[in-house]
ChimeraX commands (.cxc) that place a marker at each C-alpha (Angstrom):
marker #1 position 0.00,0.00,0.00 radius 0.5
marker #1 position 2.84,2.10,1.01 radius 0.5
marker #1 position 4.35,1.57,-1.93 radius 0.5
marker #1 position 1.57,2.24,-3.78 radius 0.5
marker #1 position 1.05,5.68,-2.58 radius 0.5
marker #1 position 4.87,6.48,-3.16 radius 0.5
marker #1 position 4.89,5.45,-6.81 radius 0.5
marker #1 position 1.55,7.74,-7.10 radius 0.5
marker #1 position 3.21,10.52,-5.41 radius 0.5
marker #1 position 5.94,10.48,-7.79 radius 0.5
marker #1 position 3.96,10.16,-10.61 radius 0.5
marker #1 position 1.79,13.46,-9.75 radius 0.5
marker #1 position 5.74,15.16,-8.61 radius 0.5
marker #1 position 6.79,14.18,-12.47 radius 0.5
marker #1 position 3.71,15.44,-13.71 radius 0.5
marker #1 position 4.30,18.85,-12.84 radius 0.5
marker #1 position 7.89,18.51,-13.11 radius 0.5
marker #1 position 9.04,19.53,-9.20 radius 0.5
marker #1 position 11.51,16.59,-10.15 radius 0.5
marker #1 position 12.86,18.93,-12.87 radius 0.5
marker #1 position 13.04,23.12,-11.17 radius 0.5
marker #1 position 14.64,24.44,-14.66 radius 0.5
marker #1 position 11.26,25.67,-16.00 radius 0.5
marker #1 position 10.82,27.22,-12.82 radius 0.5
marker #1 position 13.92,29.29,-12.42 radius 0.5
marker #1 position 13.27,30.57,-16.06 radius 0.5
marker #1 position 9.70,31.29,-15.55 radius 0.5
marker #1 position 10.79,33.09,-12.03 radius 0.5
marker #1 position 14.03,34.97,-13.43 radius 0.5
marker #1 position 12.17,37.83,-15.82 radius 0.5
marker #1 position 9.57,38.14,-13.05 radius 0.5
marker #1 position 12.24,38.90,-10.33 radius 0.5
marker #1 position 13.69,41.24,-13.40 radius 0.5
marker #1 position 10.56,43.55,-13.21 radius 0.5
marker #1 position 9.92,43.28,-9.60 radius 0.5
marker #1 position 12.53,45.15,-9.18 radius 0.5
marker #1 position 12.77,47.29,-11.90 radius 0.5
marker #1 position 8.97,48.58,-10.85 radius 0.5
marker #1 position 9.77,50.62,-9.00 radius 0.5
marker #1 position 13.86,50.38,-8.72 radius 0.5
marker #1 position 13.58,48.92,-5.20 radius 0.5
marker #1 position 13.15,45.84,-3.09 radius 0.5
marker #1 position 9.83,44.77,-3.79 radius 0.5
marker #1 position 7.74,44.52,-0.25 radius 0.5
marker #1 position 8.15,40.71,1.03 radius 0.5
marker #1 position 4.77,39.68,0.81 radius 0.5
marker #1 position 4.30,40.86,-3.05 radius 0.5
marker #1 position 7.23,39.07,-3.70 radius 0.5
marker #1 position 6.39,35.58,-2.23 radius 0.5
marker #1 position 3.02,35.69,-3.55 radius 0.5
marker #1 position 4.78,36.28,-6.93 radius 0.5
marker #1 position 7.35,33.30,-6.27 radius 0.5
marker #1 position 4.88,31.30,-4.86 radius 0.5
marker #1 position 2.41,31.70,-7.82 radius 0.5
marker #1 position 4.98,30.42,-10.64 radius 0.5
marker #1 position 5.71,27.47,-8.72 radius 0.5
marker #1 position 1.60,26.95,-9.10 radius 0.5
marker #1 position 0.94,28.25,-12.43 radius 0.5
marker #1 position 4.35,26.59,-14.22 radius 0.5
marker #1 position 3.53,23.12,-12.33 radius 0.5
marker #1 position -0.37,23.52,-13.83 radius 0.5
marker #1 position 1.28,24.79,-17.09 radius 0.5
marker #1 position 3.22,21.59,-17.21 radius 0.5
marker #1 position -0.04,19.29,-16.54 radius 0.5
marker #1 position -1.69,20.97,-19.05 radius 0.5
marker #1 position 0.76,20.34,-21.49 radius 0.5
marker #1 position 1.51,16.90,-20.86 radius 0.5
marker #1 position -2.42,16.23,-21.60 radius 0.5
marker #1 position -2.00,17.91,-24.93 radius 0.5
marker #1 position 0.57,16.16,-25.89 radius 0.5
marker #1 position -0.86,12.59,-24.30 radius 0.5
marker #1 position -1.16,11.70,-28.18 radius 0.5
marker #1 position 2.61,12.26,-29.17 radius 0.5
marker #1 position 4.80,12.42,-26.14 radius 0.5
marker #1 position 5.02,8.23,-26.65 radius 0.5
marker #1 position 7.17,8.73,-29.22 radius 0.5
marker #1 position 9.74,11.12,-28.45 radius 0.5
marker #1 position 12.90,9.82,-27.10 radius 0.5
marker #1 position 12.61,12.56,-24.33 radius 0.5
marker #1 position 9.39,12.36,-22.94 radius 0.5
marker #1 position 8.46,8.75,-23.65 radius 0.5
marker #1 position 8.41,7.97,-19.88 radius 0.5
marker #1 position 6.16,10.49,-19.01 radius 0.5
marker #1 position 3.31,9.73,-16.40 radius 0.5
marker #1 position 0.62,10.34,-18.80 radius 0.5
marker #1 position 2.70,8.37,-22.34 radius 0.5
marker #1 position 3.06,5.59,-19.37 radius 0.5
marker #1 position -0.45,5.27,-18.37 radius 0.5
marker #1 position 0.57,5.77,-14.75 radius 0.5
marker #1 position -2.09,8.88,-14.72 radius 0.5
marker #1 position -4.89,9.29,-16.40 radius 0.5
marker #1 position -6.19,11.98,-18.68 radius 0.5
marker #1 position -8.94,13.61,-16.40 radius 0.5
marker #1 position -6.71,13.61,-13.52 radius 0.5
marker #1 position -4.27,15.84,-15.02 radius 0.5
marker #1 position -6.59,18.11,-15.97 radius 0.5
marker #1 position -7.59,17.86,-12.20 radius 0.5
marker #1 position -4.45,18.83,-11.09 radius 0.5
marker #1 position -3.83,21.49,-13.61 radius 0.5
marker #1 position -7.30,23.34,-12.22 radius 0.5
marker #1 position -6.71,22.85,-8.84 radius 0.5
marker #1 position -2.97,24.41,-9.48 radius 0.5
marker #1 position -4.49,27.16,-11.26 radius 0.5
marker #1 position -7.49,27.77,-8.80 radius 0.5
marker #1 position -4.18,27.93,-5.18 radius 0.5
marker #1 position -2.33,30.81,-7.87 radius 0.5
marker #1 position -5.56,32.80,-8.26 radius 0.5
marker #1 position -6.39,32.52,-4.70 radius 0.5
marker #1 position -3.34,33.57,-3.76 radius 0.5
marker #1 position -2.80,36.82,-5.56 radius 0.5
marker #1 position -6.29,38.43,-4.25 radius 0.5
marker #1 position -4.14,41.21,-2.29 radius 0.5
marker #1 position -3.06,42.47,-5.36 radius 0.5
marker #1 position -4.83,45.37,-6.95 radius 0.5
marker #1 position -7.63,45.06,-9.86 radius 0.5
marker #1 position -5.00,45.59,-12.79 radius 0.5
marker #1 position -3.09,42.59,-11.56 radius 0.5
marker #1 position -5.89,40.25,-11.43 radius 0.5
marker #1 position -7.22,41.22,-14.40 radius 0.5
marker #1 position -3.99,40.67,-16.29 radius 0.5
marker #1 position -3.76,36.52,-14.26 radius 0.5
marker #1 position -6.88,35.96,-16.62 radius 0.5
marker #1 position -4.95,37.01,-19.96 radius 0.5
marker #1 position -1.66,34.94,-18.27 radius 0.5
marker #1 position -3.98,31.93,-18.01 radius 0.5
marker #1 position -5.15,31.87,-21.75 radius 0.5
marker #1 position -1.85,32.55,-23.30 radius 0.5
marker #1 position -0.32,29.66,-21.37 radius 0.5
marker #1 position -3.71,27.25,-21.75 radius 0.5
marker #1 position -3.17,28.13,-25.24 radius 0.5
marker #1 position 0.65,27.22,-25.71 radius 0.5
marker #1 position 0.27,23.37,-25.92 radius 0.5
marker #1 position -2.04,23.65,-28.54 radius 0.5
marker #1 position 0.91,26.82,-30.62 radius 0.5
marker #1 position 2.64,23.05,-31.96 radius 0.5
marker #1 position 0.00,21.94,-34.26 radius 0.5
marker #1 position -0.24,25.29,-36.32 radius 0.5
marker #1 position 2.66,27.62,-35.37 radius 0.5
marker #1 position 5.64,27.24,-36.38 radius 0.5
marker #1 position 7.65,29.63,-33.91 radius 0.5
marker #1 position 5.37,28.40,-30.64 radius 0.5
marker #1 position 8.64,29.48,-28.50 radius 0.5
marker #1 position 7.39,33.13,-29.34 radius 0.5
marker #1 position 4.38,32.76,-27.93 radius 0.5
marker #1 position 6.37,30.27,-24.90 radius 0.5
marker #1 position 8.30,33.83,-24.54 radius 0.5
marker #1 position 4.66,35.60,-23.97 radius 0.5
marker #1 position 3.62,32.97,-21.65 radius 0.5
marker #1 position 7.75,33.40,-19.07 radius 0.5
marker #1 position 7.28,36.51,-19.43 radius 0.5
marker #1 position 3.55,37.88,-18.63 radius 0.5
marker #1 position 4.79,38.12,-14.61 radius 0.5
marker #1 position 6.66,41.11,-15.83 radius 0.5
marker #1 position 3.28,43.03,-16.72 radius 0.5
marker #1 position 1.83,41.67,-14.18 radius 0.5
marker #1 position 4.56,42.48,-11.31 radius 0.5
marker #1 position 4.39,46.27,-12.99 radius 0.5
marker #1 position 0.78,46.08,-12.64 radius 0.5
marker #1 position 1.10,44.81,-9.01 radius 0.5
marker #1 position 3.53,47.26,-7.78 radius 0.5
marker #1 position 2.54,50.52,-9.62 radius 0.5
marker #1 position -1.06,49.77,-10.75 radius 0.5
marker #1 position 0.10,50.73,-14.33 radius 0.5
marker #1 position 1.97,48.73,-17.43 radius 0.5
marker #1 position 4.37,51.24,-18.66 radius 0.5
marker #1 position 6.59,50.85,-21.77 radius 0.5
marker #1 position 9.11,49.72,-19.91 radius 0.5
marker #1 position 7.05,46.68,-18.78 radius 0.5
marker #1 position 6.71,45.97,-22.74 radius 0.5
marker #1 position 10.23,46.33,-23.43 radius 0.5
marker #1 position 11.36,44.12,-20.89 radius 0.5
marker #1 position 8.58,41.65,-22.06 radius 0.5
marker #1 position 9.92,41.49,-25.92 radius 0.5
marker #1 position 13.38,41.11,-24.77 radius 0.5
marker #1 position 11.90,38.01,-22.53 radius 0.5
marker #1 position 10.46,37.17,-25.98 radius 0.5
marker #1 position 13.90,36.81,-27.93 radius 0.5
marker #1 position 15.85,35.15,-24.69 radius 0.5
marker #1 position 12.81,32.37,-24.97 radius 0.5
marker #1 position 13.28,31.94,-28.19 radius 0.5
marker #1 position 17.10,31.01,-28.17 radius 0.5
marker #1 position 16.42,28.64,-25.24 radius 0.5
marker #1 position 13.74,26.65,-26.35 radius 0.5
marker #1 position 15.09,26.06,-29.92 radius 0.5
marker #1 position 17.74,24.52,-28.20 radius 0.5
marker #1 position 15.89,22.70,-26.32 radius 0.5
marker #1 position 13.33,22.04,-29.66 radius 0.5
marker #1 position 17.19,20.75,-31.28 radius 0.5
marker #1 position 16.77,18.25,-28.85 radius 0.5
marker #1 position 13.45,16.65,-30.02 radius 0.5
marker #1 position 14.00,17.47,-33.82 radius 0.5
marker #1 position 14.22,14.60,-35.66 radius 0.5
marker #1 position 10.87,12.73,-33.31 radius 0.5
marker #1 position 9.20,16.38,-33.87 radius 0.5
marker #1 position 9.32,15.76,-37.91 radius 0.5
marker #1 position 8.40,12.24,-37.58 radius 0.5
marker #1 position 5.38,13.36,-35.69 radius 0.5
marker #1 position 4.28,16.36,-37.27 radius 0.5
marker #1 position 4.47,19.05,-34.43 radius 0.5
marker #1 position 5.82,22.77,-35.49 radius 0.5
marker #1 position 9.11,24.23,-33.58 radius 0.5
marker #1 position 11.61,26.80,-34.17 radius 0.5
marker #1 position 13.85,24.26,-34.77 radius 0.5
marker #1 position 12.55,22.69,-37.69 radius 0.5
marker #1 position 11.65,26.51,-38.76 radius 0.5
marker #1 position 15.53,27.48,-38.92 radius 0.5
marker #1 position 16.68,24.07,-40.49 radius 0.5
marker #1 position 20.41,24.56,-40.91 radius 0.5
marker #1 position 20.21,27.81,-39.38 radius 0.5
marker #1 position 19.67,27.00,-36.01 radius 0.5
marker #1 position 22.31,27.60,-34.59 radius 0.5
marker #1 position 23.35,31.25,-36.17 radius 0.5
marker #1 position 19.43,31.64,-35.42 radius 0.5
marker #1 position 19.65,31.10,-31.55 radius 0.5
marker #1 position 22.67,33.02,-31.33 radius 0.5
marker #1 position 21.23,36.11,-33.06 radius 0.5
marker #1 position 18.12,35.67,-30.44 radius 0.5
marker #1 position 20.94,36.00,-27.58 radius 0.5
marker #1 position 22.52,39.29,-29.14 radius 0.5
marker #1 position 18.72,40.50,-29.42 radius 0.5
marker #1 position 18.10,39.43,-25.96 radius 0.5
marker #1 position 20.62,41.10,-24.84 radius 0.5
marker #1 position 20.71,44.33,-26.62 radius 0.5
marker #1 position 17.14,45.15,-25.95 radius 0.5
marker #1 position 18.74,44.81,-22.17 radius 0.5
marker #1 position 21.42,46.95,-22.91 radius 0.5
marker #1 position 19.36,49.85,-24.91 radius 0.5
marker #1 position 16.47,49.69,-21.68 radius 0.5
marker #1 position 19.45,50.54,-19.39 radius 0.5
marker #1 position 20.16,53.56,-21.50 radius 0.5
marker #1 position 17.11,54.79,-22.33 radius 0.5
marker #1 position 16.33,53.96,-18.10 radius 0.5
marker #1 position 19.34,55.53,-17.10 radius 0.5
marker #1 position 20.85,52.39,-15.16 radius 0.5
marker #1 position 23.62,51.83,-13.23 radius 0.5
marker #1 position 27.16,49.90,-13.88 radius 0.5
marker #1 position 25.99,46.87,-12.20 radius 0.5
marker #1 position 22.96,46.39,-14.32 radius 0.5
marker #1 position 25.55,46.64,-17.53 radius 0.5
marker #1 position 27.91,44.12,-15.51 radius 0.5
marker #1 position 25.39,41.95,-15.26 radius 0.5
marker #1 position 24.33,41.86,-19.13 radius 0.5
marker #1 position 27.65,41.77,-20.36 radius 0.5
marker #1 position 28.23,38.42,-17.97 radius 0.5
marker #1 position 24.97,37.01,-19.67 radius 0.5
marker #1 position 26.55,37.64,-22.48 radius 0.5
marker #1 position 29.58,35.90,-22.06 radius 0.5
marker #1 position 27.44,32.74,-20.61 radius 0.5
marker #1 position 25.36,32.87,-23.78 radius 0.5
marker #1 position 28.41,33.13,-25.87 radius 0.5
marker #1 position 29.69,30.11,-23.95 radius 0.5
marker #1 position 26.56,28.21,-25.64 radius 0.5
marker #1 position 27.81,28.28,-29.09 radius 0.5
marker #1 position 30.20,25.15,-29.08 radius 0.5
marker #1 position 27.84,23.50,-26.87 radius 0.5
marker #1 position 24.99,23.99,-29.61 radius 0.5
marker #1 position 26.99,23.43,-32.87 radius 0.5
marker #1 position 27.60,19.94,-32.87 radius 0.5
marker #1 position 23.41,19.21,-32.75 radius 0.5
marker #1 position 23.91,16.78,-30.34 radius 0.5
marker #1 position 21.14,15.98,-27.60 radius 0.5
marker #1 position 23.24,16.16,-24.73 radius 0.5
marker #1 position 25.11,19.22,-25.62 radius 0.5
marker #1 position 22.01,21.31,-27.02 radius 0.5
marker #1 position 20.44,19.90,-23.35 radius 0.5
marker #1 position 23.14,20.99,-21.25 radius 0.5
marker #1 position 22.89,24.91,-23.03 radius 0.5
marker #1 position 19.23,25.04,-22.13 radius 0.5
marker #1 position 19.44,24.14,-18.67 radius 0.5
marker #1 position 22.96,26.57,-18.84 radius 0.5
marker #1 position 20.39,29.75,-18.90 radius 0.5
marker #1 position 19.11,29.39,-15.38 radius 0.5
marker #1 position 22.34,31.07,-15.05 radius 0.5
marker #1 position 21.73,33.64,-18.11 radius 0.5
marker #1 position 18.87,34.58,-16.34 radius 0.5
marker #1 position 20.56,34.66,-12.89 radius 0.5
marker #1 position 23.43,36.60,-13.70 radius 0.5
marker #1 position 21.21,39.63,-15.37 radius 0.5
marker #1 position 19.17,39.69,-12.10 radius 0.5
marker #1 position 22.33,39.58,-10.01 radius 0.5
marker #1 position 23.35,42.88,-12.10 radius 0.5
marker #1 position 19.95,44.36,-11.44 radius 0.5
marker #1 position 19.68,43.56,-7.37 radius 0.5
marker #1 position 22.84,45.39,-7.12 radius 0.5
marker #1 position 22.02,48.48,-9.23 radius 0.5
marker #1 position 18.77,49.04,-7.42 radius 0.5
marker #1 position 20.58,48.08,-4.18 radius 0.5
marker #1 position 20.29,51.58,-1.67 radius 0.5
marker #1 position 24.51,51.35,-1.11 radius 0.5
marker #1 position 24.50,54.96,0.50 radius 0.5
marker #1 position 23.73,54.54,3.55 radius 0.5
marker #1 position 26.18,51.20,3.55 radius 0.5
marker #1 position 28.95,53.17,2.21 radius 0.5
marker #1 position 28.24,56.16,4.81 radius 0.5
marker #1 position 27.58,53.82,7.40 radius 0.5
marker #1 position 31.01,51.95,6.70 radius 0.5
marker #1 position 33.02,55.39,6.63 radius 0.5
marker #1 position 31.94,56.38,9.77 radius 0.5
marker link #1:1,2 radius 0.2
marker link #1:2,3 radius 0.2
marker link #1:3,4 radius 0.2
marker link #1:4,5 radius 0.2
marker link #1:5,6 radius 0.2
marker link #1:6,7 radius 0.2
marker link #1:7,8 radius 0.2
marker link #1:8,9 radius 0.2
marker link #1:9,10 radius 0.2
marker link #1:10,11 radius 0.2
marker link #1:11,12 radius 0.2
marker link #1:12,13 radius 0.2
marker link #1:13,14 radius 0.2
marker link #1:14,15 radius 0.2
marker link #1:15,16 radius 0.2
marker link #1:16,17 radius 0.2
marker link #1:17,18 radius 0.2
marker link #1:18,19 radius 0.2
marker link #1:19,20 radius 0.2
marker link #1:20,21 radius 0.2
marker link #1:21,22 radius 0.2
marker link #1:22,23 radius 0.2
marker link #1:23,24 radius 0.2
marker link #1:24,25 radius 0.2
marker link #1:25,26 radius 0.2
marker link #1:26,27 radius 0.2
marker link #1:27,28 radius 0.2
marker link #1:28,29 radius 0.2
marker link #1:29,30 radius 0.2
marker link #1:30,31 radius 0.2
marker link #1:31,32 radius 0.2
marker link #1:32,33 radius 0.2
marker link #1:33,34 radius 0.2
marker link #1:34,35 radius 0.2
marker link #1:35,36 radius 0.2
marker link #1:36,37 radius 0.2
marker link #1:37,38 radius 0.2
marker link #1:38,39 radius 0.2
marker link #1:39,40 radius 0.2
marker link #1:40,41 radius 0.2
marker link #1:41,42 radius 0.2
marker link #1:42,43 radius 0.2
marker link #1:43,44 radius 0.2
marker link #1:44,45 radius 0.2
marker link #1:45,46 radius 0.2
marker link #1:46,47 radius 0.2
marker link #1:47,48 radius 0.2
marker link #1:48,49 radius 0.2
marker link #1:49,50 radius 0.2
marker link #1:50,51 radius 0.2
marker link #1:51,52 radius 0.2
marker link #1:52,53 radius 0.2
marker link #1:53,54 radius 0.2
marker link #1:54,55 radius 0.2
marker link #1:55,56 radius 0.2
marker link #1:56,57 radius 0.2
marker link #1:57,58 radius 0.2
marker link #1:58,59 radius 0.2
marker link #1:59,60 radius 0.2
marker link #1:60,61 radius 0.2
marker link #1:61,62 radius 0.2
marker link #1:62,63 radius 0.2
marker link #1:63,64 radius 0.2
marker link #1:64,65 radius 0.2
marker link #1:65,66 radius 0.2
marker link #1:66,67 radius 0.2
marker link #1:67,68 radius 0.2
marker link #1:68,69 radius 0.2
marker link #1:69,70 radius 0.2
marker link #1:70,71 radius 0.2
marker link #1:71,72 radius 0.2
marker link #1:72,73 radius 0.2
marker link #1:73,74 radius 0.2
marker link #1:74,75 radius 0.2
marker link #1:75,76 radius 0.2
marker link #1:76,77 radius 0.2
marker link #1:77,78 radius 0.2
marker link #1:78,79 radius 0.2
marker link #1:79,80 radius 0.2
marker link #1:80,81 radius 0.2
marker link #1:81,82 radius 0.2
marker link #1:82,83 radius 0.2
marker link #1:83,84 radius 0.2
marker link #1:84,85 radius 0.2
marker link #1:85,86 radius 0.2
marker link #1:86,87 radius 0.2
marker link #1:87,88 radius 0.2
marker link #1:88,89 radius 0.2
marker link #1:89,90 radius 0.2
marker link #1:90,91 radius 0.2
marker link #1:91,92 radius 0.2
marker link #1:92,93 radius 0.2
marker link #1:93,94 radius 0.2
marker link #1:94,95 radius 0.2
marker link #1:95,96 radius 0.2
marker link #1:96,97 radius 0.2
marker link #1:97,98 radius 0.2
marker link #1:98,99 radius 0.2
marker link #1:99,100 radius 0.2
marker link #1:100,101 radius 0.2
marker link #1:101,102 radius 0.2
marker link #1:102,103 radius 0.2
marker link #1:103,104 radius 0.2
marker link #1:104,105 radius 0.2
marker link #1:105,106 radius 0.2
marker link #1:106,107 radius 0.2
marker link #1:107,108 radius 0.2
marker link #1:108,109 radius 0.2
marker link #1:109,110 radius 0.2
marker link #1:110,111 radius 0.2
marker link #1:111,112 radius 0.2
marker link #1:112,113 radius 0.2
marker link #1:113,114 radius 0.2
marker link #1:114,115 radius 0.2
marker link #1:115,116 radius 0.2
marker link #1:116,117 radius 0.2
marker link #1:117,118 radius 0.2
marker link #1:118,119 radius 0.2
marker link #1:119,120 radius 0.2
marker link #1:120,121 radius 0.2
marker link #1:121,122 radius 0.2
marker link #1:122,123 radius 0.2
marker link #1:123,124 radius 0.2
marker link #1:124,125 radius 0.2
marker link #1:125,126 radius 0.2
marker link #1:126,127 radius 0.2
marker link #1:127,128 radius 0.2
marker link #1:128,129 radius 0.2
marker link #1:129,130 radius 0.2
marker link #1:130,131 radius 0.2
marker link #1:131,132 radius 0.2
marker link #1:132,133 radius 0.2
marker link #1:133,134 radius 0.2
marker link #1:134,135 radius 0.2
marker link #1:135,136 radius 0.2
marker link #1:136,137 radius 0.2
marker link #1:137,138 radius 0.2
marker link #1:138,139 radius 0.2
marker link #1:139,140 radius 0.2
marker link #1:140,141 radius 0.2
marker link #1:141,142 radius 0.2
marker link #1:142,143 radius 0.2
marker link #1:143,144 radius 0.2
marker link #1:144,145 radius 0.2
marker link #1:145,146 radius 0.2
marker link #1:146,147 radius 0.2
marker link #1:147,148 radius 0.2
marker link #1:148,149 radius 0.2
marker link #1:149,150 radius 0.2
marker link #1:150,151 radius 0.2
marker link #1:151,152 radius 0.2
marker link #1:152,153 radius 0.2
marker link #1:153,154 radius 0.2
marker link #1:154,155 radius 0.2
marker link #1:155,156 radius 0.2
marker link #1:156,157 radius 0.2
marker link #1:157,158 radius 0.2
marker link #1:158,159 radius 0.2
marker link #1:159,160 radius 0.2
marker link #1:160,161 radius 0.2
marker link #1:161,162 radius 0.2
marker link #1:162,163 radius 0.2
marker link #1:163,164 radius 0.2
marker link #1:164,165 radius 0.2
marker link #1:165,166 radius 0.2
marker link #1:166,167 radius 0.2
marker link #1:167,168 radius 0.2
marker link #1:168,169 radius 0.2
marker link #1:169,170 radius 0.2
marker link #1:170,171 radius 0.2
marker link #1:171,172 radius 0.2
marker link #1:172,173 radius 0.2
marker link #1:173,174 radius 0.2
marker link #1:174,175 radius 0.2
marker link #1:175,176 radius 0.2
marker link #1:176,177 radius 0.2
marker link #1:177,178 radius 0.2
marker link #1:178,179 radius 0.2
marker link #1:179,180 radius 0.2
marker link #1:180,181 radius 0.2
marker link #1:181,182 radius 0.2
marker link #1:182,183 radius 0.2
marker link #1:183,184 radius 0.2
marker link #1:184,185 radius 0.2
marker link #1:185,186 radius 0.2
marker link #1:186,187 radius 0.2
marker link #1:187,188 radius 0.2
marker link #1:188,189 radius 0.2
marker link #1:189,190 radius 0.2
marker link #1:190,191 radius 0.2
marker link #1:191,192 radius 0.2
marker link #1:192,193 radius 0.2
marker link #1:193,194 radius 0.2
marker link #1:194,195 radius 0.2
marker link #1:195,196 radius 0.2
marker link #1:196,197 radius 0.2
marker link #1:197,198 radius 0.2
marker link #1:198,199 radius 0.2
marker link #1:199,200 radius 0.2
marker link #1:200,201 radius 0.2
marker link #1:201,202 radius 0.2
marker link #1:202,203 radius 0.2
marker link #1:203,204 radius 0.2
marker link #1:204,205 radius 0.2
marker link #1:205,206 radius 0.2
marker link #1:206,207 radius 0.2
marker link #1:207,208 radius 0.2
marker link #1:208,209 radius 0.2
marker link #1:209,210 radius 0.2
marker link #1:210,211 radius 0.2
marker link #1:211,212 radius 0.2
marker link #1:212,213 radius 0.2
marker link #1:213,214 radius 0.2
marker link #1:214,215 radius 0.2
marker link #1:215,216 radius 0.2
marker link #1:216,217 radius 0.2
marker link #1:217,218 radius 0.2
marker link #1:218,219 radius 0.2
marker link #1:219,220 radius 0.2
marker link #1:220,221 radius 0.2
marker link #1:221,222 radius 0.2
marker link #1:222,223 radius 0.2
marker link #1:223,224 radius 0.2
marker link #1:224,225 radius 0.2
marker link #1:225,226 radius 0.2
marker link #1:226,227 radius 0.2
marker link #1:227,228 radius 0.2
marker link #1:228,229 radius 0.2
marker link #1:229,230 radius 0.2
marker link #1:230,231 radius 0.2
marker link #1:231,232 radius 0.2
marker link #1:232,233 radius 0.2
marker link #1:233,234 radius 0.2
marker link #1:234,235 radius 0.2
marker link #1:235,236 radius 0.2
marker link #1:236,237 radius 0.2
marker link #1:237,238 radius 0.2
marker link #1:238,239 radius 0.2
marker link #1:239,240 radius 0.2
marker link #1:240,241 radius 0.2
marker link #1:241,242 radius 0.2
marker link #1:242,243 radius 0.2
marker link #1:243,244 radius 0.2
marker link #1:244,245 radius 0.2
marker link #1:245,246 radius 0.2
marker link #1:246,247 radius 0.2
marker link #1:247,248 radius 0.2
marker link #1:248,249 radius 0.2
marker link #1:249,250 radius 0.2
marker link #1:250,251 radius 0.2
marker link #1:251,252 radius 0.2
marker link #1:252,253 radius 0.2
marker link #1:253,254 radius 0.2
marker link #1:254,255 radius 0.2
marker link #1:255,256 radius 0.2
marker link #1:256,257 radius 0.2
marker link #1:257,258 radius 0.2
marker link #1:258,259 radius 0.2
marker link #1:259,260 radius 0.2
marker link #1:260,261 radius 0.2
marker link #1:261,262 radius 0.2
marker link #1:262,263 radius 0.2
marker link #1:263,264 radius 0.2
marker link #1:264,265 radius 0.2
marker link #1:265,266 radius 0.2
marker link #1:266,267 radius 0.2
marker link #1:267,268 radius 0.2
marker link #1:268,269 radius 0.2
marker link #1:269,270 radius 0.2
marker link #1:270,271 radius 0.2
marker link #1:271,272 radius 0.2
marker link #1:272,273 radius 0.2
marker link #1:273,274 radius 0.2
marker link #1:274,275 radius 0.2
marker link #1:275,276 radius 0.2
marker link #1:276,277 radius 0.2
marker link #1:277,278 radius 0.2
marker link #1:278,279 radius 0.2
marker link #1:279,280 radius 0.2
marker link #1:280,281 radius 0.2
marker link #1:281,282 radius 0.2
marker link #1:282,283 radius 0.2
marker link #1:283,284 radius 0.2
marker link #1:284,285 radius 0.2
marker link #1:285,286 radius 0.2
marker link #1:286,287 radius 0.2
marker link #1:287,288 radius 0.2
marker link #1:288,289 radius 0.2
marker link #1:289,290 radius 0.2
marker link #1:290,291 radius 0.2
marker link #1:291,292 radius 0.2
marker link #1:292,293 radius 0.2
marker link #1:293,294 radius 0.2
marker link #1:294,295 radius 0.2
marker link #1:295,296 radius 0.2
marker link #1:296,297 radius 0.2
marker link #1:297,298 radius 0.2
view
């Protein structure tokens, strides 16, 4: 019985991928970006755990949705054969069980925030309900991924200020490019089961081109960062911390070129660290140092 219960347990855990935090950490790092950026400030503690707290929920119901989409296909693709729902080991309904119940903790929770914010959760919902479905018809669905990482930036302007402003955008299309690079990497992983089974991906889109493709969405990426410092007026530390996302993004290229599955792999998962790194630049460019530096000349 114990036993039983475990093996359930870990089914539901690989269902929403807890097992694998990746799509977490990328989902969380353009969020922290703009909680930040709001207002140029720490963000008051309980705004920002019911941020962090509700992309843990919505990518784990993101993920359960997905994996029912995709019940039909994920069987044969080398990297998602063993999947609870390919497996049989969950059922159909109960994912989509899970996925509501997911999505129904993340609504609760953000009921502090103001009108705009809630409001925008309900556009957040559909464009990530919708993604699954982006593979049978679009062929650039990590564009519309980049919309789905990226709507906590509106939504942590909208929380924080009670306004979008341009800025919000900006950092939003940027997301857009960065998501784009990452998941045709990871979409280089799945190619050649992706063409077998008729699903749409960057990947396929850029042919041989991938890889000068995914590089030129890095050196977008990051000079839509670099040109919203300007025009934002930002600090030293916010440039440091571009230029070192650079350099890890540059570090992807002999990783990538080769097309193998373990090395285009290893350069997704390497962006946790892209994404770290800019934040790292940010925290310390918003960080109040004056009254450190006065208090440590005293």
């Amino acid at each position: 019985m114990k036993a039983a219960v475990l093996a359930r347990l870990d089914a539901y855990e690989k269902l929403v991928r807890l097992d694998r935090p990746i799509g977490i950490l990328l989902l969380l790092w353009p969020t922290l970006w703009a909680l930040w950026l709001a207002r140029r400030a720490i963000p008051p503690p309980a705004v920002l755990w019911i941020f962090v707290l509700g992309t843990v929920l919505m990518r784990s119901a993101g993920c359960a949705v997905n994996d029912w989409a995709d019940r039909g296909f994920d069987a044969h693709v080398e990297r998602t054969r063993n999947r609870p729902l390919a497996t049989g080991a969950i059922r159909p309904w109960e994912a989509l069980v899970v996925a509501a119940a997911l999505a129904a903790c993340a609504f609760a929770l953000i009921q502090p925030l103001n009108g705009l914010a809630i409001r925008l959760s309900f556009a957040a919902l559909a464009v990530a309900a919708i993604y699954p479905f982006t593979k049978r018809f679009f062929w650039m669905p990590q564009a519309w991924l980049g919309v789905a990482f990226g709507f906590g930036i509106p939504m942590a302007f909208a929380a924080l200020t009670a306004t979008v402003p341009p800025l919000a955008w900006a950092l939003l299309g940027a997301n857009v490019f960065w998501t784009i690079a990452y998941d045709t990497e990871y979409a280089m992983v799945d190619r050649d089961d992706d063409v077998k089974i008729g699903m749409r991906t960057s990947a396929i889109l850029f042919g041989r081109l991938d890889v000068a493709a995914v590089m030129a969405c890095y050196a977008i990426f990051l000079g839509a960062l670099a040109a919203i410092g300007w025009w934002q007026g930002y600090g030293g530390f916010y440039y440091a911390g571009v230029l070192g996302a650079a350099a890890i993004a540059l570090s992807h290229f002999p990783m990538i070129r080769g097309r193998t599955r373990e090395g285009c792999f290893r350069a997704f998962r390497h962006n946790n660290w892209v994404g770290g790194v800019v934040f790292a630049g940010i925290l310390a460019d918003t960080f109040p140092w004056k009254p450190v530096l006065d208090w440590l000349g005293r």
